[in-house]
Structure formats: structure tokens, C-alpha cells
C-alpha positions as CSV (number, residue, x, y, z in Angstrom):
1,X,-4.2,-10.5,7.0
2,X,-0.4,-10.2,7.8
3,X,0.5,-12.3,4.4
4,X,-1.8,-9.9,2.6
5,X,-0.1,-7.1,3.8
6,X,3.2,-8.4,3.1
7,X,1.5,-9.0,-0.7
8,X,1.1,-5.4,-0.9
9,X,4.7,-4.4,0.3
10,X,6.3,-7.3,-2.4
11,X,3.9,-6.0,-5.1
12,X,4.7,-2.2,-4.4
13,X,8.7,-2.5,-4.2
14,X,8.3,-4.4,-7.5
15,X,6.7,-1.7,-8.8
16,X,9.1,0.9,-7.4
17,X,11.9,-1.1,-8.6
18,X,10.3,-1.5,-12.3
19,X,9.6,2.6,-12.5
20,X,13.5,3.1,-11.1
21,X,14.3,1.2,-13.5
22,X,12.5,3.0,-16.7
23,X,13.1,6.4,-15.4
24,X,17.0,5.3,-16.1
25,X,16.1,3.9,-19.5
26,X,13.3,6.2,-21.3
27,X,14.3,9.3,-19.0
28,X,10.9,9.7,-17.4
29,X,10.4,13.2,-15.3
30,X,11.3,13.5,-12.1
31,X,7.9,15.7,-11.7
32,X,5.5,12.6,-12.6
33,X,7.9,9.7,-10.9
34,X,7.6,12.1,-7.7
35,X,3.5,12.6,-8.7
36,X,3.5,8.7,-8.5
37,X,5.1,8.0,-5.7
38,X,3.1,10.6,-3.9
39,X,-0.1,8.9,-4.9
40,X,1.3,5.5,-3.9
41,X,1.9,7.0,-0.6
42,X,-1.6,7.7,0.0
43,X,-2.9,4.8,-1.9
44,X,-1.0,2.8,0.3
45,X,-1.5,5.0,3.8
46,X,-5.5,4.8,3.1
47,X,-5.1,0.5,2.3
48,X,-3.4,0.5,5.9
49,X,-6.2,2.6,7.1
50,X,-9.0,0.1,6.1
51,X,-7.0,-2.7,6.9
52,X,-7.0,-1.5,10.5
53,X,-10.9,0.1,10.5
54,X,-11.2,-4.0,9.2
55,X,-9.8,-5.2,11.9
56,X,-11.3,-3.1,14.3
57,X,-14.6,-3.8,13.5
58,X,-13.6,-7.6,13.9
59,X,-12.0,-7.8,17.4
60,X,-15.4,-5.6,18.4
61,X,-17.6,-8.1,16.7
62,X,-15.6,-10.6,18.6
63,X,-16.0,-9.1,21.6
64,X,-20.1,-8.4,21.5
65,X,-20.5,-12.3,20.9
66,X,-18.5,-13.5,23.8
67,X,-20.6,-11.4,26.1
């Protein structure tokens, strides 16, 4: 799960990096890079959130069968 999550973070500062990079070069808006990064935010804020429902579910699964 952990080098999944680390995945995600290498994939997304990529991609941060890469739209930095053509804002500079093709003078993208500040509106829509700030739209984007917005909706990465919550992209990434509701992946964290079923990561951690996942591993809720799991540690409770865990603990009915060792009953």
C-alpha cells in the first residue's frame, strides 16, 4: 500500500512539474493551472480517503477472524 502511495506522490509531482513547466513555455492561465491544481487536490484528498476506508475495512476484517 505504502509503495502505491508513494506511486501516486512520484506520478503527481511529475505532473506538477510538467504543467510548471508549459505554463512558462505556451503561457497557460493562471485561472485554469489554479482550476487544476484545485481538482488535483481533491482528486488526490478523496484517493487518501479510500485508501484509508481500504484499510479500515481490512484491519476490521482482520480482527472478526481472529476472534
Amino acid at each position: 500500500m505504502k509503495i502505491f502511495l508513494a506511486c501516486v506522490a512520484l506520478i503527481c509531482s511529475t505532473t506538477a512539474a510538467t504543467i510548471t513547466t508549459t505554463t512558462t513555455t505556451t503561457n497557460v492561465s493562471e485561472e485554469s493551472l489554479s482550476a487544476f491544481l484545485t481538482n488535483l487536490k481533491q482528486g488526490l484528498e478523496n484517493l487518501l480517503g479510500m485508501v484509508q476506508r481500504f484499510e479500515m475495512e481490512q484491519s476490521t476484517q482482520i480482527d472478526q477472524t481472529s476472534k
